[in-house]
C-alpha positions in Angstrom: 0.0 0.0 0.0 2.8 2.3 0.5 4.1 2.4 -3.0 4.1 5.9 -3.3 6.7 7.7 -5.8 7.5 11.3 -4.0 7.3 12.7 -0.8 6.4 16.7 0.1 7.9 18.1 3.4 6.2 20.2 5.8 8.2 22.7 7.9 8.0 24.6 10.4 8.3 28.8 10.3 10.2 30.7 12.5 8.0 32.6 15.2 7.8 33.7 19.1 7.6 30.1 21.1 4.3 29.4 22.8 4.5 29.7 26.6 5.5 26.1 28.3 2.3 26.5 30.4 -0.2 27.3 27.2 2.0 24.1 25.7 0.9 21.7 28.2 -2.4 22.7 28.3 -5.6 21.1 26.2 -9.2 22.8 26.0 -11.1 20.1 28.0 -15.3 20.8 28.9 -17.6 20.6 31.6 -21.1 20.9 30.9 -24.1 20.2 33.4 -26.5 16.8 32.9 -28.6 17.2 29.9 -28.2 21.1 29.8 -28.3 21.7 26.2 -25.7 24.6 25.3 -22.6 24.7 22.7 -20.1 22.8 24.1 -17.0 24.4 22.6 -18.8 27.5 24.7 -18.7 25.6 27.9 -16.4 26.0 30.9 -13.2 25.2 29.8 -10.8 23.2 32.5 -7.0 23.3 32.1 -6.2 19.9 32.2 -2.9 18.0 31.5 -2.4 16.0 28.4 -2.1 12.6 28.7 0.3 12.0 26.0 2.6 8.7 26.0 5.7 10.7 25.0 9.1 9.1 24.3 12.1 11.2 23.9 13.6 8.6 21.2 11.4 8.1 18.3 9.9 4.5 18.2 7.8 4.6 14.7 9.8 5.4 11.2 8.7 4.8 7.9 11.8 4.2 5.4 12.2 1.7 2.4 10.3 -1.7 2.7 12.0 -4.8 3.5 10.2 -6.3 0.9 11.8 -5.8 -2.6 9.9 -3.0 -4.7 7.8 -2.7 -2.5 8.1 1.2 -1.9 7.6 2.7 1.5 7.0 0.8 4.9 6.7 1.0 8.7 9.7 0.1 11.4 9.4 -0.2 14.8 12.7 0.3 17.1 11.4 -0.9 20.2 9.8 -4.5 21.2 6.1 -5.1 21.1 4.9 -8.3 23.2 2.0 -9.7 21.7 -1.3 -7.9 22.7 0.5 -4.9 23.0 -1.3 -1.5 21.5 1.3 -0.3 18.5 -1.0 2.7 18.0 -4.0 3.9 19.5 -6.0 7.0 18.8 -3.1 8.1 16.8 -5.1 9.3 13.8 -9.0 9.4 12.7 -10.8 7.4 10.7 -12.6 8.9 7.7 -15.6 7.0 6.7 -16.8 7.4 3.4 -20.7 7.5 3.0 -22.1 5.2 0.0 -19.3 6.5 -1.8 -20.0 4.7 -4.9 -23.4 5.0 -5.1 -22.9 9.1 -5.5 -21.4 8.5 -8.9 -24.7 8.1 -10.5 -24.6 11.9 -11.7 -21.2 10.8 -13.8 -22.3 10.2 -17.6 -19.4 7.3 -17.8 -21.2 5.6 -14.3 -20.2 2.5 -13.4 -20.8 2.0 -9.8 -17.0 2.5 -8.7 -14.9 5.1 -7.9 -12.4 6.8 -9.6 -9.4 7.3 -7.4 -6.1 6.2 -6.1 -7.5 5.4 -2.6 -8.9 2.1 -3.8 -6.2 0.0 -2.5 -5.9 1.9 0.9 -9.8 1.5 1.7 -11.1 -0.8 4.4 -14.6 -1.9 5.2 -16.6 -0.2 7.3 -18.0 -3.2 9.3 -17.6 -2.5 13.0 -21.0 -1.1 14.4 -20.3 2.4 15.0 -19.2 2.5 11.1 -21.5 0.5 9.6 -24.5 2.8 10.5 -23.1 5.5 8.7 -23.9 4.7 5.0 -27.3 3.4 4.1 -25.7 0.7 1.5 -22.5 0.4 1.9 -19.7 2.2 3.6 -15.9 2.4 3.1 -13.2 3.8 5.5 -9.5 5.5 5.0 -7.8 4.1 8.0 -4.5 6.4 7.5 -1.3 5.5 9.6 -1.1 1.8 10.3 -4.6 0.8 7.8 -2.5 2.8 5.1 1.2 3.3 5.6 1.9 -0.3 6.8 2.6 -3.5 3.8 1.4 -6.5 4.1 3.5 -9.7 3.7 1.3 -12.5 4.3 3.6 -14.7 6.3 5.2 -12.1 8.4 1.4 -10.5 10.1 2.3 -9.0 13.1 -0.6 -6.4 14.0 -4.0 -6.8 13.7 -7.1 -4.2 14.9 -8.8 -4.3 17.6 -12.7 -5.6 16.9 -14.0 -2.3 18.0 -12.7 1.5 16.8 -12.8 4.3 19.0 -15.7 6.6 18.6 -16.0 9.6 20.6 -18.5 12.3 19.5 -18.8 14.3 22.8 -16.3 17.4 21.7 -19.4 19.5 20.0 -22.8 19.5 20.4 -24.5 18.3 17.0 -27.2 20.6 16.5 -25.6 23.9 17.9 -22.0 23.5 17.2 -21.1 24.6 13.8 -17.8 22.5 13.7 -20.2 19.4 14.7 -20.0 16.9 11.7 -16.8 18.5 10.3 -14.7 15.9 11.5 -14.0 12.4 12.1 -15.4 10.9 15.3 -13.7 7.7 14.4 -10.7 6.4 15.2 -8.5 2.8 15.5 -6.7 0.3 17.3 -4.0 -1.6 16.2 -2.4 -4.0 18.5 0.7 -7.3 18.0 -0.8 -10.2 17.3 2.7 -11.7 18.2 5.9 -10.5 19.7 7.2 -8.1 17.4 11.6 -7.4 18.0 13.1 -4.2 17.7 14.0 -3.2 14.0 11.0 -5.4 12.4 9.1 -4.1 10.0 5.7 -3.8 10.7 3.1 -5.8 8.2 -0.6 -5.9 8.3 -3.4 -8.7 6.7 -4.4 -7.1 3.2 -6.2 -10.4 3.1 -6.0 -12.8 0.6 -8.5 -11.0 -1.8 -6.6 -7.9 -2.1 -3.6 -10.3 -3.4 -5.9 -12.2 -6.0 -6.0 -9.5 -8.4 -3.9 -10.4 -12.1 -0.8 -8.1 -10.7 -0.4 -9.8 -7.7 -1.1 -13.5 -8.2 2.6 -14.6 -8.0 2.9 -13.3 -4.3 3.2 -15.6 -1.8 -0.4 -16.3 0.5 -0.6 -17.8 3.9 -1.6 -21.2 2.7 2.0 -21.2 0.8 3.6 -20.5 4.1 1.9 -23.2 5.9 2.2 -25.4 2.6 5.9 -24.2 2.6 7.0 -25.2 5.9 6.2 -28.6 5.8 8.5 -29.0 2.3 11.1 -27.3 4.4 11.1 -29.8 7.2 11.1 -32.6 4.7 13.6 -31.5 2.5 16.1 -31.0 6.1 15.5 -34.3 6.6 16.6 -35.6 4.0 19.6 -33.4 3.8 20.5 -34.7 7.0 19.9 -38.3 6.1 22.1 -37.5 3.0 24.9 -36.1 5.4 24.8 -38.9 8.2 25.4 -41.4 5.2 28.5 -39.6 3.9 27.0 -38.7 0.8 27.8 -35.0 -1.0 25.1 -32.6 -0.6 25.1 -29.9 -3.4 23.2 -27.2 -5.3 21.7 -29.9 -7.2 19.8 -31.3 -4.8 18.0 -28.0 -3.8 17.4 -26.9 -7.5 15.6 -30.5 -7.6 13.5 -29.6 -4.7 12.2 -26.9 -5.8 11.6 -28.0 -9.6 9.1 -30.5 -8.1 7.8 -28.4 -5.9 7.0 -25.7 -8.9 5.0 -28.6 -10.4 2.2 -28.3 -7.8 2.7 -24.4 -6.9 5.1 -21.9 -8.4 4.1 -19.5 -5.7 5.0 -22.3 -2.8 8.4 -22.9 -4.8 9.6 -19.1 -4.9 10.8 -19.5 -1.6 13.0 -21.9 -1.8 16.8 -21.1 -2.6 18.4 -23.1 -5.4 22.0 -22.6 -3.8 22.8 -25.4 -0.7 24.6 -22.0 1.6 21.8 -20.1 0.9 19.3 -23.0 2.1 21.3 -23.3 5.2 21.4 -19.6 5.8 17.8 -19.5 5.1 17.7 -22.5 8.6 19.4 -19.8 10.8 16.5 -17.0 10.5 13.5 -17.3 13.2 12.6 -20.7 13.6 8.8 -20.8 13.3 9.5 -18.1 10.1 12.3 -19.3 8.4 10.4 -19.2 5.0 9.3 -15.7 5.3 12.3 -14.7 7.1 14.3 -15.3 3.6 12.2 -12.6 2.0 12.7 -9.9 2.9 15.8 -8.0 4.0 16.7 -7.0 7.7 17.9 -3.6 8.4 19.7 -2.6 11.3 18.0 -0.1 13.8 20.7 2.7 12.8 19.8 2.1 9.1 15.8 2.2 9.7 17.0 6.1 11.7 19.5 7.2 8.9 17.1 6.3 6.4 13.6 6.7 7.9 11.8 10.1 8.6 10.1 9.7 12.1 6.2 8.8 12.0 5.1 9.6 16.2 6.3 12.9 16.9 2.8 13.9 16.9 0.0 12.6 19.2 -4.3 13.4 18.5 -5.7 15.6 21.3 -8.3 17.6 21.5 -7.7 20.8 20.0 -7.6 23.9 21.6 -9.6 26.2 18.8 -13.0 26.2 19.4 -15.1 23.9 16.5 -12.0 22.2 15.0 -11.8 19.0 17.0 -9.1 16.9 17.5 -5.4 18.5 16.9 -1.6 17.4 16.7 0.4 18.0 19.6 4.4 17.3 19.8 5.3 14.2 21.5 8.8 15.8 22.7 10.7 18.5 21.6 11.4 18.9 17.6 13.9 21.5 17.1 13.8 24.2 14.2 14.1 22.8 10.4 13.6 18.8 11.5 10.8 16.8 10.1 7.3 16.7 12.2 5.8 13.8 9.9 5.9 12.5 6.6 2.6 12.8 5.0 2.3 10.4 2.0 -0.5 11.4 -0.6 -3.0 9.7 -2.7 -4.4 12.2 -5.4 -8.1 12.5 -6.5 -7.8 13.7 -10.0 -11.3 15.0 -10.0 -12.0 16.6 -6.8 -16.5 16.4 -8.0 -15.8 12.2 -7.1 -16.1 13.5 -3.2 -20.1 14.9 -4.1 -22.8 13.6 -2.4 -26.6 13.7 -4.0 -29.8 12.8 -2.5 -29.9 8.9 -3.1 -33.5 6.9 -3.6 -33.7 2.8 -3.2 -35.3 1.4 -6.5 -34.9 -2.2 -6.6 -33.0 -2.5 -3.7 -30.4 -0.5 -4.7 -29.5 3.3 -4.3 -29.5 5.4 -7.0 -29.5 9.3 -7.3 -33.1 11.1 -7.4 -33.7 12.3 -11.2 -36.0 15.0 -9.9 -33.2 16.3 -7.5 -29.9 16.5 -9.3 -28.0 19.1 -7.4 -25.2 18.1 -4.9 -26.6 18.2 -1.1 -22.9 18.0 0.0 -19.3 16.3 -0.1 -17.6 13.4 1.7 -15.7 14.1 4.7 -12.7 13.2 3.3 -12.7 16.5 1.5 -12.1 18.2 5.1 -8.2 16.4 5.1 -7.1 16.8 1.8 -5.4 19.7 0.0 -6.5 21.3 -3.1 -6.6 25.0 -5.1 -9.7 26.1 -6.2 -8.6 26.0 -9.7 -7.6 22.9 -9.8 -9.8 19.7 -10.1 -6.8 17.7 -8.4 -7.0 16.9 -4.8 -4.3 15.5 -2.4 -4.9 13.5 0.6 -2.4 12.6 3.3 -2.1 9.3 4.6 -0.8 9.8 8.0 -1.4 11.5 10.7 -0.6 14.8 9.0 -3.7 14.9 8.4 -4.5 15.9 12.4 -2.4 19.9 12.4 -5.1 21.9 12.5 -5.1 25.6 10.2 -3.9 28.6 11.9 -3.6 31.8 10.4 -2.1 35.3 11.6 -4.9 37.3 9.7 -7.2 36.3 11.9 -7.7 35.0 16.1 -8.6 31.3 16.0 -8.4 31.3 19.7 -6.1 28.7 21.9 -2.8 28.2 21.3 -3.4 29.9 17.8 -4.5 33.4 19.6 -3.3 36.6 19.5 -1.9 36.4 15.8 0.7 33.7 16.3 0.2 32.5 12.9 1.2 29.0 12.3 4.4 26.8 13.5 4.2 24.5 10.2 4.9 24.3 6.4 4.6 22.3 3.8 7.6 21.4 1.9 8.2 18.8 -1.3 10.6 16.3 -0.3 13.5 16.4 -2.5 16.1 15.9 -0.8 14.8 12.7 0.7 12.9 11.5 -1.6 14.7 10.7 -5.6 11.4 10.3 -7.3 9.9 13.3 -6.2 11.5 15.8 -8.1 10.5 13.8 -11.5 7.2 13.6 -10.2 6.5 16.9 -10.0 7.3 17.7 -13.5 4.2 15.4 -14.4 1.3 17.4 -16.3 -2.5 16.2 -14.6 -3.0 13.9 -16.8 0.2 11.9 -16.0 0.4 12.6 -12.3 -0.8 9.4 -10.5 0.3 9.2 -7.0 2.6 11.8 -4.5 3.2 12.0 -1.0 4.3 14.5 1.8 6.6 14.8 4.8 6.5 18.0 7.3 9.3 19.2 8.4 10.0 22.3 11.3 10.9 25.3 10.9 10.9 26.2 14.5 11.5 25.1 17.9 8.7 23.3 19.7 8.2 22.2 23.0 6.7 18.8 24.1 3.0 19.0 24.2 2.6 22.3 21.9 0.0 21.9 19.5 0.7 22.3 15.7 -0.8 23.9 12.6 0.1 25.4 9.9 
């Protein structure tokens, strides 16, 4: 999923730092019982942030372990299994019967048009579900986007329920109510995960069953695989114990039998008799997987990576804008906040929504009503001009800094003309492809993506926007 050809920065600008005791502070509200007032109006309390901070980023995202495989996600620090490797890190955008509002589109064909369609997820725990009337998709960004899946090497999986918390602003007298997302995610280890692993995720096998894709390993070849392994070790050793040679030969025989019953089981075997045996030293229930991909050092995954959890989600404190990103420990002036990988909507009208009527069980757009009655949320976190019809969305949690601007008092940490502490920035001189990328016209542009970088000092706990 993280195949993603160029990177944009954002930075941080030089200004006045906020106060330490403004920076450690988060809008929280107190309202009475069933009073019904605005609640970004109500009596705010200065409460401490519970951030889990970290002075040593734990969280990177740097070139895949899996060959060609673009981007991926490192961990430096041990999970046991069970263990939360993000939580509330990021919201989830749900999109409403997404493909049902195409109708209006004289080419309709039921589906989208868009580069998200491999970084969607289905919106099937309760608290998403009832948002669509069909069917509903969601953009899990962090972990449900960033991370790639190698289906013998799983080592998170989500939680059964996603976090859903609408009590920030009152729905029918807040006018920031509905703006953004109330949903968020869990993702925990489903097994102990070592220091310097790269995290993958279950695309499931349906994702992988698509023409492009059918030579990749699945599960089943894993499981299929390691029984052929322990088999063909036995019989090396029987060779050995009987003084006989053991050479290349008898591996390249292996696995041309094998590749009679499954070519996909049979790529993982080595033809070579040292590389077989350096295949047996790698984890012992993974020894198969193990051998495909490579195994980068910790200092590697920090020379090469650009840190992904400098930033935490807490409420924000300008009134109506929800959640906001707030430092996790101190990033100094000109280093990176968070990379922000983008998936582009060429046609920005894809994200309208139109009143939708059920004929034959199936939702279709009103003919007597043809004018849009809104857009999807998703429109709120992504960046466009309005003279362009190209839209670009963020996949991480850049997606959280909040606007801020010095024309006018947003209130909070934003008051009193501060202006913002962020920019945005095209990441040239970490990523190679990005400069070629942004030479593309529309028509050949296909996918980009962004890191932020500072411009400014910042202390732990400040909130950021740009």
């Amino acid at each position: 999923m993280t195949m993603i050809p160029s990177i944009l920065l954002v930075s941080l600008i030089t200004m006045n730092p906020y106060p330490s005791s403004a920076s450690a502070i988060a809008n929280r509200t107190e309202c009475k019982d069933g009073k019904e007032e605005n609640l970004a109006s109500c009596e705010v309390q200065g409460e401490e942030i519970s951030i889990n901070s970290n002075d040593e980023c734990t969280l990177y995202l740097a070139p895949s372990s899996i060959p060609n495989s673009g981007f991926g996600m490192y961990t430096t620090i041990p999970y046991k299994k069970g263990s939360p490797i993000s939580e509330n890190d990021a919201p989830s955008i749900i999109n409403t019967d997404i493909n049902s509002h195409q109708c209006h589109k004289e080419d309709y064909k039921d589906v989208v048009d868009w580069s998200h369609s491999d970084y969607v997820w289905a919106a099937d725990s309760e608290n998403m579900f009832y948002e669509s009337k069909s069917s509903g998709s969601v953009i899990s960004v962090m972990l449900g986007s960033l991370a790639n899946s190698h289906q013998g090497l799983v080592n998170i999986e989500e939680k059964e329920d996603d976090i859903y918390d609408d009590s920030m602003l009152h729905r029918s007298i807040d006018p920031g109510a509905g703006a953004f997302s109330y949903h968020a995610r869990t993702w925990v280890a489903s097994m102990d995960i070592d220091a310097g692993e790269e995290i993958f995720i279950d695309y499931s096998d349906a994702y992988f069953n698509r023409e492009k894709l059918k030579h990749a390993p699945r599960k089943t070849d894993f499981e299929q695989g390691k029984k052929i392994l322990d088999e063909i070790t036995a019989f090396l050793e029987r060779k050995k114990d009987a003084g006989e040679k053991v050479d290349d030969a008898d591996l390249s025989t292996f696995k041309n039998i094998v590749s009679i019953y499954s070519e996909r089981t049979a790529s993982l075997f080595p033809t070579t008799y040292s590389s077989f045996m350096e295949m047996l030293t790698a984890k012992p229930t993974d020894q198969l997987p193990w051998s495909t991909v490579s195994h980068p050092s910790i200092e590697w995954i920090t020379q090469n990576g650009i840190c992904l959890d400098n930033i935490a989600m807490e409420r924000s404190t300008i009134t109506q804008a929800g959640n906001g990103a707030f430092a996790r420990r101190f990033i100094g002036e000109g280093q990176v906040v968070t990379p922000a990988p983008l998936l582009q909507i060429m046609n920005r009208d894809t994200l309208k929504m139109y009143k939708l009527v059920e004929v034959e069980d199936k939702l279709v757009c009103d003919e007597n009503d043809t004018e849009p009655i809104g857009d999807q949320l998703l429109l709120n976190y992504c960046f466009g001009h309005v003279e362009s019809s190209l839209l670009l969305c963020p996949s991480s949690n850049a997606i959280i800094i909040n606007h801020c601007s010095d024309r006018q008092d947003w209130g909070g940490q934003c008051g009193g003309g501060k202006g913002p502490n962020a920019m945005y920035r095209w990441a040239t001189d970490w990523d190679t492809n990005t400069e070629e990328w942004l030479s593309l016209s529309l028509e050949e542009m296909q996918e980009v993506s962004i890191p932020f970088m500072f411009r400014m000092d910042v202390n732990t706990k400040e909130r950021l926007c740009y």
